[in-house]
C-alpha positions in Angstrom: -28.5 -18.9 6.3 -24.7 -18.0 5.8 -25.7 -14.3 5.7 -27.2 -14.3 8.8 -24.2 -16.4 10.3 -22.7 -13.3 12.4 -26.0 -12.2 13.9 -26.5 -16.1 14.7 -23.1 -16.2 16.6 -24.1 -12.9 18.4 -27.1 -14.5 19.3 -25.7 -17.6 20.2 -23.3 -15.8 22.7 -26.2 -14.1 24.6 -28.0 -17.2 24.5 -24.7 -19.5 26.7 -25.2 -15.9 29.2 -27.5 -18.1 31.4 -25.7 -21.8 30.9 -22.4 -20.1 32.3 -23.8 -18.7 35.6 -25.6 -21.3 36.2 -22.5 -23.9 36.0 -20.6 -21.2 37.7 -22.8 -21.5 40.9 -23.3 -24.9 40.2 -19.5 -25.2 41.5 -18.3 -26.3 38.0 -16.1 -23.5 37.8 -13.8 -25.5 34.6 -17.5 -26.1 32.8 -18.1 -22.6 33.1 -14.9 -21.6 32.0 -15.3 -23.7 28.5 -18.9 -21.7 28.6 -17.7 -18.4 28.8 -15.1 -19.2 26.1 -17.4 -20.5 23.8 -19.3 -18.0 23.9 -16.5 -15.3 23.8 -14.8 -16.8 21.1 -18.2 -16.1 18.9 -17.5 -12.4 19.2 -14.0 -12.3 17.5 -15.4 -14.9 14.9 -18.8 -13.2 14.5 -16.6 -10.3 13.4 -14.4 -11.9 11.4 -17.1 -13.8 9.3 -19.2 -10.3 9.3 -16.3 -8.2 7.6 -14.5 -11.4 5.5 -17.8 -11.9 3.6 -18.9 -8.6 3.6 -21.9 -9.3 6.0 -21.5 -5.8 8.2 -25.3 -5.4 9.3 -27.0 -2.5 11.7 -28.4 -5.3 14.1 -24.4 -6.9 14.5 -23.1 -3.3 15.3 -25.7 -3.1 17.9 -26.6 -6.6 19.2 -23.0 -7.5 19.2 -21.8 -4.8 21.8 -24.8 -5.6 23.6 -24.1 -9.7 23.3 -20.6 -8.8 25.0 -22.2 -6.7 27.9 -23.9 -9.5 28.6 -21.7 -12.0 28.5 -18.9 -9.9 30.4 -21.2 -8.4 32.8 -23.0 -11.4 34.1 -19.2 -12.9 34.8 -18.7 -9.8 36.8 -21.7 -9.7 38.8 -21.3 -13.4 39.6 -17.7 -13.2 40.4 -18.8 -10.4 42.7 -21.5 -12.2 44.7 -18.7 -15.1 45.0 -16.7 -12.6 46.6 -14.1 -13.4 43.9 -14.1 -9.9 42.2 -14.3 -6.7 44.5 -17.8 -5.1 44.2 -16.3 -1.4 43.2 -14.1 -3.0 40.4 -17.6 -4.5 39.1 -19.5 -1.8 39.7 -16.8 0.9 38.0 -16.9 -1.5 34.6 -20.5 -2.0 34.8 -21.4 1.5 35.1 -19.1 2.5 32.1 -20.9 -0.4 30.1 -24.6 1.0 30.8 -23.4 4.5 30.3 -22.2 4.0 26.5 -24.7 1.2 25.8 -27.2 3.5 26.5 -26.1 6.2 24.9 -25.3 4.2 21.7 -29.2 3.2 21.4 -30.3 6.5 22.0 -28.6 7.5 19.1 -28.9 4.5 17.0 -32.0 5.4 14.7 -29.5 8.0 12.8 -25.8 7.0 14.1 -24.2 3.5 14.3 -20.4 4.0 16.4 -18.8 0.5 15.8 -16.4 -0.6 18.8 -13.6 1.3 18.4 -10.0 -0.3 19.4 -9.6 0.8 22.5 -13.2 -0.9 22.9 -11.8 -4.0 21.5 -8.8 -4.2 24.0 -11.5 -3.2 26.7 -13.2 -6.2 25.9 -10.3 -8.5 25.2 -8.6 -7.3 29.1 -11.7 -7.9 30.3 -11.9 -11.7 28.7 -8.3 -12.6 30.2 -9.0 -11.2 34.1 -12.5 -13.1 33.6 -10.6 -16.2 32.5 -8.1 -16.2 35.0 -10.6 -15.6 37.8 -12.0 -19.1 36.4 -8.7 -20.9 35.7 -7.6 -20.6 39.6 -9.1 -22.3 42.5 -11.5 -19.7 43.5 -10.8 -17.6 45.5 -6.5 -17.8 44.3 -4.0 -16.9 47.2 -0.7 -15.5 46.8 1.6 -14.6 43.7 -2.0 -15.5 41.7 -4.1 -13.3 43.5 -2.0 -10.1 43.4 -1.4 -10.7 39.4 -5.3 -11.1 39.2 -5.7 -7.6 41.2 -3.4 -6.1 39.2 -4.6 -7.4 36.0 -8.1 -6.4 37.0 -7.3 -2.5 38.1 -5.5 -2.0 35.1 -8.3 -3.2 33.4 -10.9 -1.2 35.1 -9.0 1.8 34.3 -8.5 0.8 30.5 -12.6 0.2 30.8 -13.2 3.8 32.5 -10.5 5.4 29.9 -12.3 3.8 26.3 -15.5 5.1 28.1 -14.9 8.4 28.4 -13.0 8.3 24.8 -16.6 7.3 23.7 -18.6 10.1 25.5 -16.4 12.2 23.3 -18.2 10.9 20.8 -21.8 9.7 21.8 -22.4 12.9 23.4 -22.3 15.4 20.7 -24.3 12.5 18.4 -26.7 12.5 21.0 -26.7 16.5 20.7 -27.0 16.4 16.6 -29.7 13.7 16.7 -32.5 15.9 18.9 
């Protein structure tokens, strides 16, 4: 059981996916916000526990990027039918999420690209605008909004830049593998 603790977490992160947007549109905005931390805090310790115990498998390299697509993007599509998030912001970070998840299973049979670091700030931005888009009354006013559209642009843009850092590298894998 303890070596297949890392793909459990993984799993256990997609699993909360539904629990959090349902409490989300349930109105219990603080419930969902324990959710989505939950289940966010299983991807830094599914990592952790993967490379501590030497437990690095095929299935974590791929399910886990997947398991935080999931996660992230359901928060963003929810936050954008709320009218919380602007739609382009959402649609700009989900589009760059399809593009390289894509790509990465298309090429996964003879290339495995683990997240890189820019993909781990990605992901860690995109956990802190998420959370504070939960932590404030929705929708925030004033001095908390504009942080929270700032915080989120700059985090789109640090999304759209690790993207195309990884087409520079999915696409010619992609090329060697047909």
């Amino acid at each position: 059981m303890t070596r297949h603790a890392p793909n459990l977490l993984t799993i256990l992160r997609i699993a909360l996916v539904p629990l959090f947007c349902w409490l989300l549109f349930s109105g219990s905005q603080y419930l969902s916000l324990i959710v989505f931390w939950i289940a966010a805090s299983t991807d830094f310790f599914d990592g952790w526990l993967a490379r501590k115990r030497g437990l690095i498998s095929a299935f974590g390299k791929l399910a886990d990027p997947i398991a935080d697509k999931a996660l992230t993007g359901a928060a963003w599509i929810s936050l954008s039918l709320l009218n919380v998030i602007a739609w382009p912001a959402t649609f700009l970070i989900l589009l760059r999420e399809i593009t390289i998840t894509v790509l990465r299973l298309l090429i996964a049979e003879t290339t495995v690209v683990p997240a890189s670091q820019g993909g781990k700030l990605k992901t860690t931005l995109q956990i802190v605008v998420i959370s504070s888009y939960l932590i404030f009354p929705i929708p925030a006013v004033g001095v908390v909004a504009g942080l929270q559209t700032l915080l989120l642009w700059v985090t789109v843009g640090v999304t759209v830049i690790t993207g195309w850092n990884y087409l520079g590298i999915l696409v010619p894998a992609l090329k060697r593998s047909n």
